[in-house]
Each structure stands twice: as structure tokens, then as C-alpha cells.
C-alpha positions in Angstrom: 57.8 32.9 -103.6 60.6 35.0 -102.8 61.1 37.7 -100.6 61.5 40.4 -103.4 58.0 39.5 -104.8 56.2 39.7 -101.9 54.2 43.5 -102.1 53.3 45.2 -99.4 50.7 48.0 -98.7 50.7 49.1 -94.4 48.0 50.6 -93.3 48.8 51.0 -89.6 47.2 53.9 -86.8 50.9 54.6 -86.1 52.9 56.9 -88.2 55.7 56.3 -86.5 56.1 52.4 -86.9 54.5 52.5 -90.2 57.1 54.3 -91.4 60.1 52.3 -89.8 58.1 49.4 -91.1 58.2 50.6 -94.4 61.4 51.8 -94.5 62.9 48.6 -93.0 61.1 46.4 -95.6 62.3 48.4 -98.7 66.0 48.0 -97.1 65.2 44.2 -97.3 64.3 44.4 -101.2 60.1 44.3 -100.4 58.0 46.8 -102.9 55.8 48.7 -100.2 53.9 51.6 -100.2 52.0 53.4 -97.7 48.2 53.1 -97.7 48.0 56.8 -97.3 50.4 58.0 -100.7 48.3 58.8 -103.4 50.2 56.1 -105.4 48.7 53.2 -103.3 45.4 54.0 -105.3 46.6 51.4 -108.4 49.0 49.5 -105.7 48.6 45.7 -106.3 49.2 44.4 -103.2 49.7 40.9 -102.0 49.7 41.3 -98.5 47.9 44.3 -96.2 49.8 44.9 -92.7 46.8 46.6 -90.2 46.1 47.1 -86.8 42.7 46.9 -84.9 42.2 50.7 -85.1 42.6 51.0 -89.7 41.6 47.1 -90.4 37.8 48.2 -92.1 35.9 46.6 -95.0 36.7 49.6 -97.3 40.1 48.6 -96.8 39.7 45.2 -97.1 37.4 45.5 -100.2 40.1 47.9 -102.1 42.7 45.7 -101.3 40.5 42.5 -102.3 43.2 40.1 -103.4 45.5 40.7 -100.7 45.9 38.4 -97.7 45.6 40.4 -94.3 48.5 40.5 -91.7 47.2 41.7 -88.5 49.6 43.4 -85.8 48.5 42.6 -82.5 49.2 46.1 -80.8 47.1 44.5 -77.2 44.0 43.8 -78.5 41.7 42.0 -75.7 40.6 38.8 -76.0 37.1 39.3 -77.1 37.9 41.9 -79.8 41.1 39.6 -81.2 38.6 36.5 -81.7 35.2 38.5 -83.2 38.0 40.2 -85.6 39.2 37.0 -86.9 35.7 35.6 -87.2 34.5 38.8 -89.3 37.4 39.1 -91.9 39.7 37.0 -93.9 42.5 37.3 -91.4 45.7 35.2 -92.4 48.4 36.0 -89.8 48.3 37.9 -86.3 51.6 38.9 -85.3 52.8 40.5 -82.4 54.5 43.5 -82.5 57.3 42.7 -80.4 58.4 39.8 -83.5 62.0 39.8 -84.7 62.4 41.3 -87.5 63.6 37.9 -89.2 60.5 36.0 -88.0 58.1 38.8 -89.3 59.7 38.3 -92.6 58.8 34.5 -92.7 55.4 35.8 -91.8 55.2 37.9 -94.8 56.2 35.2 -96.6 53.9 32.6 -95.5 51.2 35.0 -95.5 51.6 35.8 -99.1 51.7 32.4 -100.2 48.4 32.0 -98.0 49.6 30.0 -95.4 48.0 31.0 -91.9 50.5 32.3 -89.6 49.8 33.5 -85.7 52.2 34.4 -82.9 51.7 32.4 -79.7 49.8 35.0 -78.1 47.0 35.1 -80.4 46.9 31.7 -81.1 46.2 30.6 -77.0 43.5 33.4 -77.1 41.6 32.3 -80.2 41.9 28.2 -79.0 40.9 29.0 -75.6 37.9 31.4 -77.0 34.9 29.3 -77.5 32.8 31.3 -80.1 35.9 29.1 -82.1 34.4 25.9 -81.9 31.5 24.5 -82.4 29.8 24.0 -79.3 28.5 20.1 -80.8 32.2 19.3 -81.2 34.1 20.3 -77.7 37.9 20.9 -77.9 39.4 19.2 -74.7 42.7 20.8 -72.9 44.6 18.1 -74.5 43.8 18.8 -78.2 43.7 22.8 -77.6 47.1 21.7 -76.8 47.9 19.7 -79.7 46.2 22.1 -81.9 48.7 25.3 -80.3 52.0 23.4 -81.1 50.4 22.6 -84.7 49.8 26.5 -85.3 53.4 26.9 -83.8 54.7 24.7 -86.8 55.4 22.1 -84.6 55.6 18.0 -86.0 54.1 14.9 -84.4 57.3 14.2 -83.4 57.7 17.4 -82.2 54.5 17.7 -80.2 55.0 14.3 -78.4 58.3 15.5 -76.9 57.1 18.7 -75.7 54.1 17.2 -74.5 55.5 14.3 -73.2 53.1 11.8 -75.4 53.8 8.9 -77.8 53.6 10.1 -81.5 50.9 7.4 -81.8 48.7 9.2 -79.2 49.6 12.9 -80.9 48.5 10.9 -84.5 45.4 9.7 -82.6 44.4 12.9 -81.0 45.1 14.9 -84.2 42.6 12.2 -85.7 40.0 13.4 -83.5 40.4 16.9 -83.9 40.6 16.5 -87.5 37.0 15.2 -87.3 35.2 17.2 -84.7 36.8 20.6 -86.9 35.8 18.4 -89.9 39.1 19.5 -91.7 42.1 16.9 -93.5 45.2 18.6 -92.6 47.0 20.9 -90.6 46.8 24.0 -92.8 42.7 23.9 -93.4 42.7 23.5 -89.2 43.7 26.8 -88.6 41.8 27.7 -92.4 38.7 26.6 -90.8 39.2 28.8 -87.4 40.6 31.8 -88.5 37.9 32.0 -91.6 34.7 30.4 -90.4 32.5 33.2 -91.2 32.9 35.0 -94.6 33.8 38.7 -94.8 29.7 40.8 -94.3 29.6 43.8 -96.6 
């Protein structure tokens, strides 16, 4: 999917950004609209940028088809993790992103790919309402699992880590079972929509 067919509707608490956001995007050939214009009643969006303080499940419900992009304005810990556990969250970004990396976000968010800065993701791994407490995460995979939501190869991991890709295949193995998942993408799936969105 390209850029120009990605649509977006923000929704954020600040004015301000929302409107640099938006006018930023349609510079960069996006179709946006603001959740606040009365045109945004019949807007078919395909992504929803929020914060903590306008992300609600009237929102979420009249935006139903849309995948949620969550900005990450300093949430604590706590909140971040119940949030993702509530809704159908599929990226967390940071609002100090490049503009060029939020725009792979939109697009992998869109195509429903999970994506989650680096900040969000140690938070949710090292949060153990996450897991489930029958099938403990070590350090190591937390690890492993971190440089997998950073995009990051077997290869890739081993260097970083300073591991064989034999041992990275092996512990990925392991976590693959304990999350009861079969690849990469259903990993993070599983941990960012565990529990369905309550009415």
C-alpha cells in the first residue's frame, strides 16, 4: 500500500501538533482530516492517530475499521501496558519520531503490521500483566523478543547480542511456544491484543 492511500483521521488533545500533524501529512500526499471537522462524520479512515487523553471506545467504535496509532506523549508504565491490553492498539510511537520513520509507521500500521518505538516496547516486555505468568519470559528472550519488535533479523540479533544465530533460532523457538504464537508478527499480535476491545 502506498503512501497516498493510506487515510488518516487525528484525534489528538493538542491542537497545536494536531494541526502541524495534519498539515505535514497532506504536504506528503496523505488524505487526512481532523476528528473534530464536521466532515470526519462519513471519513473512512484507515488509520486513527490518538493520545492517552482522546483514545475512548466511542472513538474507537466510530472509527471501527481503522487500525489505532498511539502517540506516546509520557504515558507511565502502568497506564501504557493496561491501554494496550484494553484496545486494539497497532503502533505506539513516540512523539519525538522523525518525520520519515513515522511515515513507515503509518504505513505499516495501515497494512496491519504492529509497529512500537523502543520506549514502549521495553515498558510493555518488562510489564508482567504481558505474559502469562505459567509461561515466564527470561531477560534473555525479553531481549530477543525487543530486537524482533525493533525489526531486527536472527542475524541481526546474534550480533547485537553477541549470540550464535543457532542459539537466537533456539531461543526464538522457545518463546514462540511459551507465547504459543508461529512467527514474528502474531508475537507482538498476541501482546499488544490479548484482551479484545470491552464495550
Amino acid at each position: 500500500m502506498g503512501k497516498r492511500t493510506v487515510t488518516i483521521a487525528i484525534h489528538l488533545s493538542n491542537q497545536l501538533i494536531a494541526q502541524a500533524l495534519c498539515e505535514l501529512l497532506l504536504k506528503s500526499g496523505y488524505t487526512v482530516v481532523m476528528e473534530e471537522e464536521p466532515s470526519s462524520k462519513d471519513f473512512a479512515a484507515n488509520v486513527l492517530l490518538v493520545d492517552i487523553h482522546t483514545l475512548g471506545h466511542d472513538l474507537v467504535r466510530k472509527y471501527s475499521d481503522a487500525k489505532i496509532l498511539l502517540i506516546d506523549t509520557g504515558i507511565e508504565q502502568d497506564k501504557l501496558c493496561a491501554t494496550l491490553l484494553s484496545y486494539r492498539i497497532h503502533g505506539v510511537l513516540s512523539p519525538h519520531t522523525e518525520f520519515h520513520l513515522f511515515k513507515k509507521a503509518l504505513k505499516a500500521v495501515s497494512e496491519g503490521q504492529i509497529w512500537i518505538d523502543n520506549g514502549s516496547v521495553k515498558a510493555m516486555l518488562h510489564n508482567p500483566q504481558i505474559f502469562s505468568p505459567t509461561s515466564p519470559i527470561s531477560g534473555r528472550e525479553r531481549e530477543i523478543v525487543e530486537c524482533i519488535c525493533q525489526g531486527l533479523s536472527n542475524n541481526e540479533i546474534a550480533r547485537r547480542l553477541a549470540l550464535s544465530p543457532n542459539t537466537v533460532k533456539a531461543h526464538l523457538n522457545r518463546i514462540y511456544k511459551k507465547m504459543k504464537v508461529t512467527s514474528r508478527s502474531k508475537l507482538m499480535t498476541q501482546a499488544l491484543q490479548s484482551h479484545p476491545v470491552s464495550s
